[in-house]
C-alpha positions as a Markdown table, in Angstrom:
| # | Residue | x | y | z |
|---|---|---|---|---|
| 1 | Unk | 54.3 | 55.4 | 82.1 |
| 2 | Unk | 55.6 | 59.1 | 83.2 |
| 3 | Unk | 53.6 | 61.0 | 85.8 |
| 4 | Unk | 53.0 | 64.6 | 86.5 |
| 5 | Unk | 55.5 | 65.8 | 89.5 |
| 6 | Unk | 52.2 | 66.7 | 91.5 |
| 7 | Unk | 50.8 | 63.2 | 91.4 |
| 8 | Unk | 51.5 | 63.0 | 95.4 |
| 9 | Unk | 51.8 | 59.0 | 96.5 |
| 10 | Unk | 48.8 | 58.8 | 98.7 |
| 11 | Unk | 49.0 | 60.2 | 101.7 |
| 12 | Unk | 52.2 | 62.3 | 100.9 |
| 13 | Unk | 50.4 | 65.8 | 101.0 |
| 14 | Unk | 48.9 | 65.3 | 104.4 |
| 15 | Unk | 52.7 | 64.2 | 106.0 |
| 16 | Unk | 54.1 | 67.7 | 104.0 |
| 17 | Unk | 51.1 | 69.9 | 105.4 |
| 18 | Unk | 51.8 | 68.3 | 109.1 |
| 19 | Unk | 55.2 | 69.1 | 108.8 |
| 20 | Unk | 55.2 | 72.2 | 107.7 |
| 21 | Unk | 52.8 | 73.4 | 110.4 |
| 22 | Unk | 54.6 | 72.1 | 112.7 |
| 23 | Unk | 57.1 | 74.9 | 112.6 |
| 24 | Unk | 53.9 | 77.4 | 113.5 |
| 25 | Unk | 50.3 | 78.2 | 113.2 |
| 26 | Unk | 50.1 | 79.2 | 108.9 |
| 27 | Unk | 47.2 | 79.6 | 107.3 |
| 28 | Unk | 46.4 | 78.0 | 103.7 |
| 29 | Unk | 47.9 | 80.2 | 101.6 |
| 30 | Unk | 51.2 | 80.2 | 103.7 |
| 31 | Unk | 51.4 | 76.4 | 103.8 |
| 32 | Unk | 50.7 | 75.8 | 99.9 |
| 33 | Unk | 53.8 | 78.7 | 99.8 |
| 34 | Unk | 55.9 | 76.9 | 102.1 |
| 35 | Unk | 55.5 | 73.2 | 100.1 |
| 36 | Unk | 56.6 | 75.5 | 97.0 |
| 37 | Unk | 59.6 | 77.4 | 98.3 |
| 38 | Unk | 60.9 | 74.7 | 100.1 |
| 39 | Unk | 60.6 | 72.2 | 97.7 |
| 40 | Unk | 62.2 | 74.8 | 95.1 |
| 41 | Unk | 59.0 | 74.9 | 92.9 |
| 42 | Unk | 58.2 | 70.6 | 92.8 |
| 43 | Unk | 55.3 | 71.1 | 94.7 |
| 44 | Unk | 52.8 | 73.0 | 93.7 |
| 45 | Unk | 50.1 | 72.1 | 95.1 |
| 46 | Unk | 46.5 | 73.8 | 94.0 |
| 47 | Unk | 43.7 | 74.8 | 96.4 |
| 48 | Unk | 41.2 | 72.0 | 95.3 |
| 49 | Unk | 43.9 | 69.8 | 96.6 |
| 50 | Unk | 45.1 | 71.3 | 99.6 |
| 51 | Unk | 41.7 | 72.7 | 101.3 |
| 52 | Unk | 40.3 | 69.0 | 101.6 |
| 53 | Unk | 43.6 | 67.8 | 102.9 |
| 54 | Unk | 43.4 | 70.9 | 105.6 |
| 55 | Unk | 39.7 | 70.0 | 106.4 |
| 56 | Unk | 40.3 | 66.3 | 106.3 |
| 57 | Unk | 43.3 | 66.8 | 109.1 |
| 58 | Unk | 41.1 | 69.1 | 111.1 |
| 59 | Unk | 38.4 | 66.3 | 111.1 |
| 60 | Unk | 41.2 | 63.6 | 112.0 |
| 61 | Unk | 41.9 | 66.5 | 115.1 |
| 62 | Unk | 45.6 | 66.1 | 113.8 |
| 63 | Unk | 45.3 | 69.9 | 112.8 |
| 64 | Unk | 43.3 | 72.4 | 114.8 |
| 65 | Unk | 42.3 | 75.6 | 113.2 |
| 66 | Unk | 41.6 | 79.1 | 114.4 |
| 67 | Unk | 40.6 | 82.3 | 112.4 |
| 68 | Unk | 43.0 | 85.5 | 112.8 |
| 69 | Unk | 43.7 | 88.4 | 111.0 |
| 70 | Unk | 46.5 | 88.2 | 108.9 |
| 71 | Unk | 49.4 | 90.5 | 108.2 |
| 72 | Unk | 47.1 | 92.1 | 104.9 |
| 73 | Unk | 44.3 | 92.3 | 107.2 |
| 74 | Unk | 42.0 | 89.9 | 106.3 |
| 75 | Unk | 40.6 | 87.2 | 108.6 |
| 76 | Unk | 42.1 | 83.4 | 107.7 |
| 77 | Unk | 42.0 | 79.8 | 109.0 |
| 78 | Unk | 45.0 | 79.4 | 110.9 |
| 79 | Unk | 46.0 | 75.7 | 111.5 |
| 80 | Unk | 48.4 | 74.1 | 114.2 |
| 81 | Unk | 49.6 | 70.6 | 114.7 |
| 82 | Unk | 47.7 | 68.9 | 117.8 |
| 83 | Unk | 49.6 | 66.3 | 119.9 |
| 84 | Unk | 47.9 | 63.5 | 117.8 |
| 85 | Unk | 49.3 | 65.2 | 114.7 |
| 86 | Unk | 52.6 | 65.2 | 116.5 |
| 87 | Unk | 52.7 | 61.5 | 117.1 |
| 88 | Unk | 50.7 | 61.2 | 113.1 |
| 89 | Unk | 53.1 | 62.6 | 111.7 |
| 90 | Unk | 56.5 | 60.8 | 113.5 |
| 91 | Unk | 54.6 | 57.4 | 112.0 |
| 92 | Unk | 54.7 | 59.2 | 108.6 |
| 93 | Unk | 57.9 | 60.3 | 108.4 |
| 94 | Unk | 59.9 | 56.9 | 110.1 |
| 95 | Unk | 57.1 | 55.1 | 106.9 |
| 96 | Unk | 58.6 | 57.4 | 104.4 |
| 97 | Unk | 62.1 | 56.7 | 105.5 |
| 98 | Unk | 61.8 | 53.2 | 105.5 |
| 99 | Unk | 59.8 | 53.5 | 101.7 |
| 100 | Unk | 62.6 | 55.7 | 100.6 |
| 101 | Unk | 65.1 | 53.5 | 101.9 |
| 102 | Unk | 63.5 | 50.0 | 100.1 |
| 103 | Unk | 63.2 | 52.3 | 96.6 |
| 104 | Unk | 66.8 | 53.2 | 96.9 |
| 105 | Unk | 67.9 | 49.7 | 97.7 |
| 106 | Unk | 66.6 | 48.5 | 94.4 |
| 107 | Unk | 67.5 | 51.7 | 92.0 |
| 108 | Unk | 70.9 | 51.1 | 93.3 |
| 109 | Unk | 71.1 | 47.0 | 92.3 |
| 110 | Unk | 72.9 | 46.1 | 89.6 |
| 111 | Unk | 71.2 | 44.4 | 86.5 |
């Protein structure tokens, strides 16, 4: 049964929103931005999606948020990765390895 490219496996956006912030403090906009250009247009991930994912990190105190000005002018939420978010998302990635590791064993067995 095929699947759209922006059904995430749960929990996936949250790990991709942690790392990305931890490069610096981004706002929403930014971070949706930076899933899309990094991952060359397969993420594109829509605000009803990722504004409950920022909220629901800030709640978890993995992201903490602060509003600024941004370079237009206008006042945003800018989030940072706290050092629970830190340690959050180094479990998330070593689980993705090892998930991405398992999936590639079997692809790669013969039939």
């Amino acid at each position: 049964m095929p699947t759209e490219k922006n059904d995430l496996h749960r929990g996936t956006l949250d790990m991709l929103i942690l790392k990305v912030v931890a490069s610096g403090p981004l706002h929403g906009y930014a971070i949706a931005q930076r899933l899309n250009q990094i991952s060359k247009d397969y993420f594109q991930v829509p605000q009803g999606s990722l504004y409950p994912a920022l909220h629901r990190l800030e709640e978890r105190q993995w992201l903490d948020a602060e509003w600024k000005d941004t370079s237009t002018g206008r006042e945003a939420k800018f989030y940072t990765l706290t050092n629970k978010g830190k340690k959050q998302l180094e479990a998330e990635v070593l689980g993705w390895e090892r998930l991405s590791d398992a999936v590639s064993l079997i692809l790669r067995t013969a039939d």
